[in-house]
C-alpha positions as CSV (number, residue, x, y, z in Angstrom):
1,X,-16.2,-22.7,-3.8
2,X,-13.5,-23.1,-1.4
3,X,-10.1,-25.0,-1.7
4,X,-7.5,-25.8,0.9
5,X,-5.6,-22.9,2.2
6,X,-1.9,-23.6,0.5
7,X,1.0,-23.7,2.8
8,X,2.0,-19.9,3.2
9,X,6.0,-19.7,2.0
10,X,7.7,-16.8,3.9
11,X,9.0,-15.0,0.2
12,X,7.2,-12.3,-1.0
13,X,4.2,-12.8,-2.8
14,X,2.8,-11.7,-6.0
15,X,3.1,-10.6,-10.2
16,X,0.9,-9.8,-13.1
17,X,-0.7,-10.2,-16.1
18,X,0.5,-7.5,-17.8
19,X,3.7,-9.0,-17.9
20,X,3.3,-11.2,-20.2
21,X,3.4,-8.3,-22.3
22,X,7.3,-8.2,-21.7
23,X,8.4,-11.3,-22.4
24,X,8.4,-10.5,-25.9
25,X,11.8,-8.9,-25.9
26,X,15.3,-9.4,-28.4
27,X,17.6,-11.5,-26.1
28,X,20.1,-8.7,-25.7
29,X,17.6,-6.4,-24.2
30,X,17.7,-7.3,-20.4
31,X,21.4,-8.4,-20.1
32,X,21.9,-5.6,-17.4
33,X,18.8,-6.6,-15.3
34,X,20.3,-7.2,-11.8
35,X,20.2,-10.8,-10.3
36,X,16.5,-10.8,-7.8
37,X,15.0,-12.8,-5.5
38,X,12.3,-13.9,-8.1
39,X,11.6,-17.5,-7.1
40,X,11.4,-20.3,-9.5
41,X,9.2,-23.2,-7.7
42,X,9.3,-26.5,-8.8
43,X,5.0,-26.8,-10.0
44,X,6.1,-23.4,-11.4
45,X,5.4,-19.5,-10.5
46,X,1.9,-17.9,-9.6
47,X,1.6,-14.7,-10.2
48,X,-1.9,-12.6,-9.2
49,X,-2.8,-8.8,-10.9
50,X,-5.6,-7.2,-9.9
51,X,-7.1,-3.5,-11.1
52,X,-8.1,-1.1,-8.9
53,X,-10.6,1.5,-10.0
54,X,-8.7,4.2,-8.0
55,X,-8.9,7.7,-9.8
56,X,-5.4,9.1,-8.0
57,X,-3.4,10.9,-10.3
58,X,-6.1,11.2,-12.8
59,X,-7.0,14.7,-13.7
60,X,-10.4,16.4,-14.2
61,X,-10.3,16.6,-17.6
62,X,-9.1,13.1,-18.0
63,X,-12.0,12.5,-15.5
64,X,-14.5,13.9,-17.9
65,X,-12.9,13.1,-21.4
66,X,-12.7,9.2,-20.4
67,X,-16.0,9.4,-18.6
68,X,-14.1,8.4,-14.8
69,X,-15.9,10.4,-12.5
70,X,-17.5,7.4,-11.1
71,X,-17.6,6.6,-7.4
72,X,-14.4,4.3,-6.4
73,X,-15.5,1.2,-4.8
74,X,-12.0,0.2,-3.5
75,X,-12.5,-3.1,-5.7
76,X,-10.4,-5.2,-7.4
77,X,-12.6,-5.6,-10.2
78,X,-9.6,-7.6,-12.6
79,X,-8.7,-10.1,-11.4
80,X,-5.7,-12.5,-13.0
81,X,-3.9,-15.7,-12.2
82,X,-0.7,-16.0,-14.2
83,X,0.5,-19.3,-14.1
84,X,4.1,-19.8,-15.5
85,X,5.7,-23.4,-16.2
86,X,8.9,-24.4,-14.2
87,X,10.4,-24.3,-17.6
88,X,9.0,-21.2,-18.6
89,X,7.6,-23.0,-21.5
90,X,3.9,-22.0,-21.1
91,X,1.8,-19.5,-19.4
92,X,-2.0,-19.6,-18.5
93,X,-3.4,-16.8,-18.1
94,X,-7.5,-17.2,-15.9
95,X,-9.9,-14.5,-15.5
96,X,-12.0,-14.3,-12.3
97,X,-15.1,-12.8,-12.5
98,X,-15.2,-9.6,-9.8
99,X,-18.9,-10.9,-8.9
100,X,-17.3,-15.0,-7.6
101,X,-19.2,-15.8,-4.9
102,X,-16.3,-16.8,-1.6
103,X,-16.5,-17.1,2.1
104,X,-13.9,-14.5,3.5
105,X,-12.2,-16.6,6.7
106,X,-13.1,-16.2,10.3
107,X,-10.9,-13.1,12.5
108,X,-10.0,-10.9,9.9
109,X,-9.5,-7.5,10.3
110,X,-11.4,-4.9,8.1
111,X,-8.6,-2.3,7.2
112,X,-11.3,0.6,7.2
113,X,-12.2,0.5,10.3
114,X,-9.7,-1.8,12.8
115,X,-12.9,-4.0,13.2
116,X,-12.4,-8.5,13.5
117,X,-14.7,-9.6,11.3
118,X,-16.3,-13.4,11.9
119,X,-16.5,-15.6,8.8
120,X,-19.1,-14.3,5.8
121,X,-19.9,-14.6,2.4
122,X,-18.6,-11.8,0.1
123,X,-17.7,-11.3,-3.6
124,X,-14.1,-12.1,-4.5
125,X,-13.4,-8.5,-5.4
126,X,-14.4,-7.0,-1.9
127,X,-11.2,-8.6,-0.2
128,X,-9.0,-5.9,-1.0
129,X,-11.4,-3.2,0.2
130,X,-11.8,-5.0,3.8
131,X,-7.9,-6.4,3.7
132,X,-5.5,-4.8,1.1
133,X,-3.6,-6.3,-1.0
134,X,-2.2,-9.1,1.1
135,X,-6.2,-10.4,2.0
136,X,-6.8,-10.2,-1.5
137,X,-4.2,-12.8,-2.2
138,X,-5.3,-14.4,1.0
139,X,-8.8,-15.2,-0.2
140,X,-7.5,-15.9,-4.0
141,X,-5.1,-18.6,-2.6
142,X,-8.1,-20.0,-0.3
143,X,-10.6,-19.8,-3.4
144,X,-8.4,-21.2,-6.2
145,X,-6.2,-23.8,-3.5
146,X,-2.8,-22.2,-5.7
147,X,0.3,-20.2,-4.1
148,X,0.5,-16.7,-4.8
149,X,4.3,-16.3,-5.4
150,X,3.9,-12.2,-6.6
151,X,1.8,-9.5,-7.0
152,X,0.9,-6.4,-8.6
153,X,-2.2,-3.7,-8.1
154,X,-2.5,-1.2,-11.1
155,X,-4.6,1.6,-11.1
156,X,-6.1,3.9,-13.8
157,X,-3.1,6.4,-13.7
158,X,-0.7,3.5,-13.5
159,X,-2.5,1.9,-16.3
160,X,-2.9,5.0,-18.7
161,X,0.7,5.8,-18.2
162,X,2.3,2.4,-19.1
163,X,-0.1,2.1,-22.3
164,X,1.6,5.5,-23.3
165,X,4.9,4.4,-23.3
166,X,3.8,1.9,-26.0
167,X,4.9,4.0,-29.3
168,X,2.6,3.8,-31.5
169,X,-0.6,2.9,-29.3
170,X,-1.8,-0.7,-29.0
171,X,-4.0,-2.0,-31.2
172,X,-7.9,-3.0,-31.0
173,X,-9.8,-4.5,-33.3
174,X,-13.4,-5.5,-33.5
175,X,-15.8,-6.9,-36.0
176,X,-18.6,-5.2,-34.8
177,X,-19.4,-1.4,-33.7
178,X,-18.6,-1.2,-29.8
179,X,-20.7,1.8,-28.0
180,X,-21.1,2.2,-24.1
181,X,-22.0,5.4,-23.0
182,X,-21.0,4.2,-19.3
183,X,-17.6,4.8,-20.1
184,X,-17.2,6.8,-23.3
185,X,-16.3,3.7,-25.5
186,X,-17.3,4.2,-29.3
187,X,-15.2,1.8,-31.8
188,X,-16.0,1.5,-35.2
189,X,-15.0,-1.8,-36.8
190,X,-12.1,-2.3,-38.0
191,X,-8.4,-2.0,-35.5
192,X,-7.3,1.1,-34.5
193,X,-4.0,1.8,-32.4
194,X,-4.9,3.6,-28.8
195,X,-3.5,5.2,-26.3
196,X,-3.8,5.1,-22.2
197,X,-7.2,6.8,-22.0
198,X,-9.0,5.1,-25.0
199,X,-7.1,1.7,-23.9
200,X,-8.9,2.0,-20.3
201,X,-12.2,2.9,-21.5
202,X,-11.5,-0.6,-23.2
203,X,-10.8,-2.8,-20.4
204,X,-13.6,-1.4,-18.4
205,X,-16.1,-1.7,-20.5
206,X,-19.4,-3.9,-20.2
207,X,-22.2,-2.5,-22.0
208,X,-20.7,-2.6,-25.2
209,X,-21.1,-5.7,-26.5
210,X,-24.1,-7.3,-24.5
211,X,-21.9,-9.9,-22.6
212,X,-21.4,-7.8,-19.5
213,X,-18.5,-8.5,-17.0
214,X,-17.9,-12.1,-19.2
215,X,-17.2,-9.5,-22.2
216,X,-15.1,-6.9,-20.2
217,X,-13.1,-9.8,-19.4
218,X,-12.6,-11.2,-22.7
219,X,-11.8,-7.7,-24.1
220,X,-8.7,-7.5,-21.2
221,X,-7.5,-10.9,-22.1
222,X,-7.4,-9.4,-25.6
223,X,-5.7,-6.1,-24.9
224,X,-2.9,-7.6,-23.0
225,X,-2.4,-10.4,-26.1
226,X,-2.3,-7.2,-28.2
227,X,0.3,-5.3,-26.0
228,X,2.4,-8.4,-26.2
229,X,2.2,-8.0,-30.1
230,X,3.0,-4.7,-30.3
231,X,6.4,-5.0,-27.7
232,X,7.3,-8.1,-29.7
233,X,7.4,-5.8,-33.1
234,X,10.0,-4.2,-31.9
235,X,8.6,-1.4,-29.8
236,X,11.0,-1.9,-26.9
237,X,14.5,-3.4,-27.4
238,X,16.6,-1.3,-25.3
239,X,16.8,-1.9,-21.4
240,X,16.7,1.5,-20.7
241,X,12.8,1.8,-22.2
242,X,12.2,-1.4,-21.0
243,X,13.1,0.1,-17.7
244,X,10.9,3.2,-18.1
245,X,8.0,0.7,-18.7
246,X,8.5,-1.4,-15.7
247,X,8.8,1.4,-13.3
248,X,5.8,2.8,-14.7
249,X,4.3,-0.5,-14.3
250,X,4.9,-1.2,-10.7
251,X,4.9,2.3,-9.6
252,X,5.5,3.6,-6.1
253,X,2.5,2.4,-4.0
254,X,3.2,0.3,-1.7
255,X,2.3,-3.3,-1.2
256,X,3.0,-6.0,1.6
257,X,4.1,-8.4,-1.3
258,X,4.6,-6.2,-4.2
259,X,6.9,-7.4,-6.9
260,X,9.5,-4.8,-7.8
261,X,10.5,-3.3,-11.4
262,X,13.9,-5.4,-11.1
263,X,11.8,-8.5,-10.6
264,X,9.5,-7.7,-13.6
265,X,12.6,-7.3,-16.0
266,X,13.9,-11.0,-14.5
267,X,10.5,-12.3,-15.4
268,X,10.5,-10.8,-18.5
269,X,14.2,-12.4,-19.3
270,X,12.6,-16.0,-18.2
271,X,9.7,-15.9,-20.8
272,X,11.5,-13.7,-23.9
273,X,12.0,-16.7,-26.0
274,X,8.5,-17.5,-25.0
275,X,6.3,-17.5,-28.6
276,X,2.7,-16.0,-28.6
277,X,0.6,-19.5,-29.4
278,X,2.5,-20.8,-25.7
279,X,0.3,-18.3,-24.0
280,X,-3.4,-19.5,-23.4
281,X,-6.4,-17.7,-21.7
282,X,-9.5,-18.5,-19.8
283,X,-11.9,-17.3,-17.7
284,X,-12.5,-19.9,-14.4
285,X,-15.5,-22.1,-15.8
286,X,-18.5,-20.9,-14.3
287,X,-22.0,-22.4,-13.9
288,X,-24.7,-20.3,-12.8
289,X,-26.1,-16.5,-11.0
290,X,-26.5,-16.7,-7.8
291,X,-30.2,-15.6,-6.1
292,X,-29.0,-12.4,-4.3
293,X,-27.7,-13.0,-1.0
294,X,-28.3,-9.9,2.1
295,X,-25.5,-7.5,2.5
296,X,-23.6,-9.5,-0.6
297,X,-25.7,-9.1,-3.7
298,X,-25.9,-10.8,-7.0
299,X,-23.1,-13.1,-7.6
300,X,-21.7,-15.8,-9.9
301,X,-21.4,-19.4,-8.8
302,X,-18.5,-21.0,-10.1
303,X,-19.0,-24.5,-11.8
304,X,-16.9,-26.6,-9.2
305,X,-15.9,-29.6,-10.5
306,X,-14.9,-27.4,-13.7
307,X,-13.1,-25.0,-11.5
308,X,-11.2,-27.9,-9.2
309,X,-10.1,-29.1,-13.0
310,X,-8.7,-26.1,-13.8
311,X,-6.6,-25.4,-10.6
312,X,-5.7,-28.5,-10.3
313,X,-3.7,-28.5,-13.5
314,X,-2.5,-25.5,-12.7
315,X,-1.0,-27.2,-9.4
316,X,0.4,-30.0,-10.8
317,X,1.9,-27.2,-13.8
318,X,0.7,-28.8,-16.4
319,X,-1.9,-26.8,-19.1
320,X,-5.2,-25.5,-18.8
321,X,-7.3,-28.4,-19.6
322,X,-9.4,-28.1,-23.2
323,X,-12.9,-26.8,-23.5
324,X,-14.6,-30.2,-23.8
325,X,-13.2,-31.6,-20.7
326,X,-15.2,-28.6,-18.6
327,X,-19.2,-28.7,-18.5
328,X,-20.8,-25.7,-20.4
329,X,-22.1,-23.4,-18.3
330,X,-25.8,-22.1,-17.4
331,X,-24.7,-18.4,-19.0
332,X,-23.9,-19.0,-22.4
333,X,-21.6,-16.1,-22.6
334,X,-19.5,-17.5,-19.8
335,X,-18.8,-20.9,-21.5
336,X,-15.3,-21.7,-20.7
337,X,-13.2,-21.2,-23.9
338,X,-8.8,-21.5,-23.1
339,X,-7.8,-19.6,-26.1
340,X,-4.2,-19.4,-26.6
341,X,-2.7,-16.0,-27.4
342,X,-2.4,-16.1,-30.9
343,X,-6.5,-16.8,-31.7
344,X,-7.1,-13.6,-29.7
345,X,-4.6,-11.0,-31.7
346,X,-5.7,-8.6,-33.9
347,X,-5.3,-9.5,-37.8
């Protein structure tokens, strides 16, 4: 599926998902966050995270406690649009699934090896690998038809690290047993708090509970709910931790359109009166598996009519529109379900 290319704004671009987590804060806490450039359009502020399974940082014994001796792919296999209301009212939060079938656009230059490359089908999550970070958002805005206003990459030391500045862990919960011996993973019912290591195992999991990529990103839409929780109890209301987290956050890597730590703390400020059941999730309404394609693979086919509904709210900033108004999909686990962020916290 393919939507008109947006007009390109000459700002910055780019945010994340993980943010939401801070706009949980006591109003005092960001008074000495300096002014940014953070823009504030009028159909509201896109922000795109994406995860990269880079191991940098990450020691051998992490490597072999957390099971992350894996073989990087250079993908960005999570994928979020943030959408945030002009009024900072309302977020929506949608998942897209690392396997979307896109077309990556005529000329573009493979980052590996200097190359032009002429148009060609590709999964979503490749375009970082052939582009960086600023193809990435190319193809998400060409995909979706939204603006990309900010961005942020995280990786698995980035990601560790800022879930350890949490005090006290954040909490999972589950109903039933969660065991994948991919990554490690081994949850008995219940909630228990966890740190960085336990926390990624986690998010990358998708053998635990049968629903594969659908459930890994189901179980991230969850975690980041959960963080929220856990900041909104109290576990940061002083700028100067709230700093520490956001540096951590953003880290040092550089992107063309990387948001900074400042800009995090004014988003932050813009959503802290923001209450949990005002955040809603959703993963982009999908309707079948692609037959395998040569030199792409097995892919996901979006449901496009279901998808165009989705963006196109999102364009004209108003909310995600309600399960009944999308077709169910071909993959029952992948039935599109907005949840807002209260149903998806742990009891």
């Amino acid at each position: 599926m393919k939507f008109p290319r947006p007009r390109r704004t000459r700002r910055p671009l780019l945010v994340a998902a993980a943010l939401t987590a801070l706009a949980a804060l006591a109003p005092g806490a960001l008074a000495t966050a300096a002014p940014t450039e953070l823009p504030a359009p009028e159909q509201g502020l896109n922000l795109l995270v994406v995860g990269i399974d880079s191991r940098k940082g990450v020691t051998e014994e992490e490597k072999e406690r957390y099971r992350l001796g894996g073989k990087e792919c250079d993908c960005t296999d999570v994928m979020m649009l943030v959408h945030v209301s002009a009024d900072n009212d309302r977020v929506d939060v949608v998942s897209l699934p690392r396997d979307s079938l896109t077309t990556f656009p005529d000329q573009h230059r493979d980052q590996r090896t200097g190359k032009l490359h002429a148009a060609h089908q590709a999964k979503i999550n490749g375009a970082w690998a052939e582009g960086g970070s600023s193809f990435a958002v190319e193809v998400v805005e060409s995909t979706t038809g939204l603006p990309v206003h900010r961005y942020l990459e995280i990786d698995f030391r980035r990601f560790m690290d800022t879930v350890d500045q949490v005090e006290g862990g954040v909490p999972i919960c589950t109903e039933a047993p969660l065991k994948d011996t991919v990554t490690g993973l081994d949850l008995a019912p219940g909630t228990k708090p966890v740190g960085g290591g336990e926390a990624l195992q986690y998010v990358r999991s998708r053998r635990a509970d049968g629903q594969m990529d659908f459930g890994r990103m189901r179980k991230q839409q969850k975690f980041v709910v959960n963080t929220l929780e856990r900041l909104r109890d109290g576990a940061l209301d002083d700028p100067a931790r709230l700093g520490a987290l956001a540096a951590t956050l953003r880290g040092t890597a550089a992107a063309e359109r990387g948001i900074s730590a400042t800009e995090l703390l004014t988003l932050a400020a813009r959503l802290r009166n923001l209450p949990p059941e005002r955040t809603t999730f959703a993963t982009v309404p999908v309707r079948r598996f692609n037959p395998n394609i040569a030199g792409v693979g097995s892919t996901v086919g979006w449901d496009e009519e279901g998808a165009a509904k989705v963006f196109g709210r999102l364009r004209a900033d108003l909310p995600l529109p309600a399960a009944g108004e999308v077709a169910p999909s071909e993959i029952p686990v992948a039935t599109y379900r907005p949840d807002p962020g209260g149903s998806l916290i742990c009891p």
